[in-house]
matplotlib code that plots the C-alpha trace (Angstrom):
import matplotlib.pyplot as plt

x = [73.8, 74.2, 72.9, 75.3, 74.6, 75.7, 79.1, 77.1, 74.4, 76.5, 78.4, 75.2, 73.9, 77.1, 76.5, 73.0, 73.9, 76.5, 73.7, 71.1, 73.8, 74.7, 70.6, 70.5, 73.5, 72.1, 68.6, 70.1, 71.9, 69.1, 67.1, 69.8, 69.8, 65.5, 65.8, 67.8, 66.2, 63.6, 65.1, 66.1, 62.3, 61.0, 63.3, 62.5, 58.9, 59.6, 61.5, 58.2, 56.8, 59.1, 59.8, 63.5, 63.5, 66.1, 67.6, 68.0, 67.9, 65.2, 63.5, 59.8, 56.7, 54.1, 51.8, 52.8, 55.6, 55.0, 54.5, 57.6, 59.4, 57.8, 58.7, 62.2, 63.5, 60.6, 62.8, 65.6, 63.0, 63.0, 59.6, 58.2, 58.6, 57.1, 54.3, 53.3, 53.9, 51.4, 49.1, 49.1, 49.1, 46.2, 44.3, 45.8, 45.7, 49.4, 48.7, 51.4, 52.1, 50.2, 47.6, 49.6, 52.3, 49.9, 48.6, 52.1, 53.0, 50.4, 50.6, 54.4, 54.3, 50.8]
y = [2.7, 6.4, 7.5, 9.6, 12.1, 12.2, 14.9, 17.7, 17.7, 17.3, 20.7, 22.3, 21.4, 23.5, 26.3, 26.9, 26.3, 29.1, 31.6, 31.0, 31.7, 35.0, 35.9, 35.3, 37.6, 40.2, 40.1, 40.9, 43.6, 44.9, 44.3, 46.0, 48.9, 49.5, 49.4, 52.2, 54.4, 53.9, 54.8, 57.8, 58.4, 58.2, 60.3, 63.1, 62.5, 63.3, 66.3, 67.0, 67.6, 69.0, 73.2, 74.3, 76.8, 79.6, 80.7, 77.1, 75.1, 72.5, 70.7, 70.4, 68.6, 71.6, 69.5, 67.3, 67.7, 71.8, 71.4, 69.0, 72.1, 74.3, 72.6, 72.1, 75.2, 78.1, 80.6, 80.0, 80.5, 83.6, 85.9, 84.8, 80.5, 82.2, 83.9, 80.9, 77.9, 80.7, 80.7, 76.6, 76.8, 78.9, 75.7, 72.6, 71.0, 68.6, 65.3, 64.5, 68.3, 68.2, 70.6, 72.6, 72.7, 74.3, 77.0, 77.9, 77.9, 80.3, 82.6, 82.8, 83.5, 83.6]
z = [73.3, 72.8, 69.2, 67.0, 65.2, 61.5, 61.1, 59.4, 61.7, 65.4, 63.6, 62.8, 66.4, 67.9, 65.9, 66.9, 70.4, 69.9, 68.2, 71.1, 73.4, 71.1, 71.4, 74.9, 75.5, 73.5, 74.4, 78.3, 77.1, 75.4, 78.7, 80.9, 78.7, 78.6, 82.2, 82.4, 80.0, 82.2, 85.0, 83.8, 83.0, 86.4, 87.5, 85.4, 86.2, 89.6, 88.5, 86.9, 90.6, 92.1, 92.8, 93.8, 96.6, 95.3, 98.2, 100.4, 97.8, 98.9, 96.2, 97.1, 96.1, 94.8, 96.6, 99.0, 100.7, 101.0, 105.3, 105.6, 103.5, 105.6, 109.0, 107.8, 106.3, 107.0, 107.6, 104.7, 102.0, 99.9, 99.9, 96.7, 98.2, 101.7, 100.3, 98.1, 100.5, 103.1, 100.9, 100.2, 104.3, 104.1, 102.1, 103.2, 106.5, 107.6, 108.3, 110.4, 112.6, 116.0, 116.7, 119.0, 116.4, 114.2, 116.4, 117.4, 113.9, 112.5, 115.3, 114.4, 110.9, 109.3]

ax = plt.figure().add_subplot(projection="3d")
ax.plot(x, y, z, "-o")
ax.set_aspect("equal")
plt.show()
């Protein structure tokens, strides 16, 4: 035997059903929305890092990614890039170049 509930409080059981569905829509919207502010965060954060090479229009890590910018574009770079990135050369070691690659490199350039 299936219990009924009295008219008032079967009406008042819809309604709430209706508002936690309204919550629950709401609440992903809200969700959907934080995650792309956030989004939008990181990426300027990376921006943060990053240097823009003004004549080939590289974007660069100041730190890391100076030797793949180096091997990629060397000779596109404007003097002021060149001059910095040689002197970053000068200090830092590539992790992935081979030693020949290197020598051949700096007897090019540096």
């Amino acid at each position: 035997m299936k219990k009924t509930l009295p008219p008032g409080l079967s009406k008042m059981k819809e309604e709430l059903k209706v508002m936690a569905g309204n919550i629950r829509k709401k609440n992903k919207k809200l969700r959907e929305a934080q995650r792309r502010v956030n989004r939008t965060k990181n990426h300027e954060k990376k921006d943060e890092y990053l240097e823009k090479c003004q004549s080939c229009s590289i974007k660069y890590a100041k730190l890391r990614n100076t030797y793949r910018h180096m091997h990629i574009a060397y000779s596109e770079l404007c003097g002021k890039e060149r001059k910095q990135i040689e002197i970053e050369s000068k200090t830092r070691k590539p992790k992935n170049l081979s030693e020949d690659l290197i020598a051949k490199f700096k007897a090019e350039y540096l």
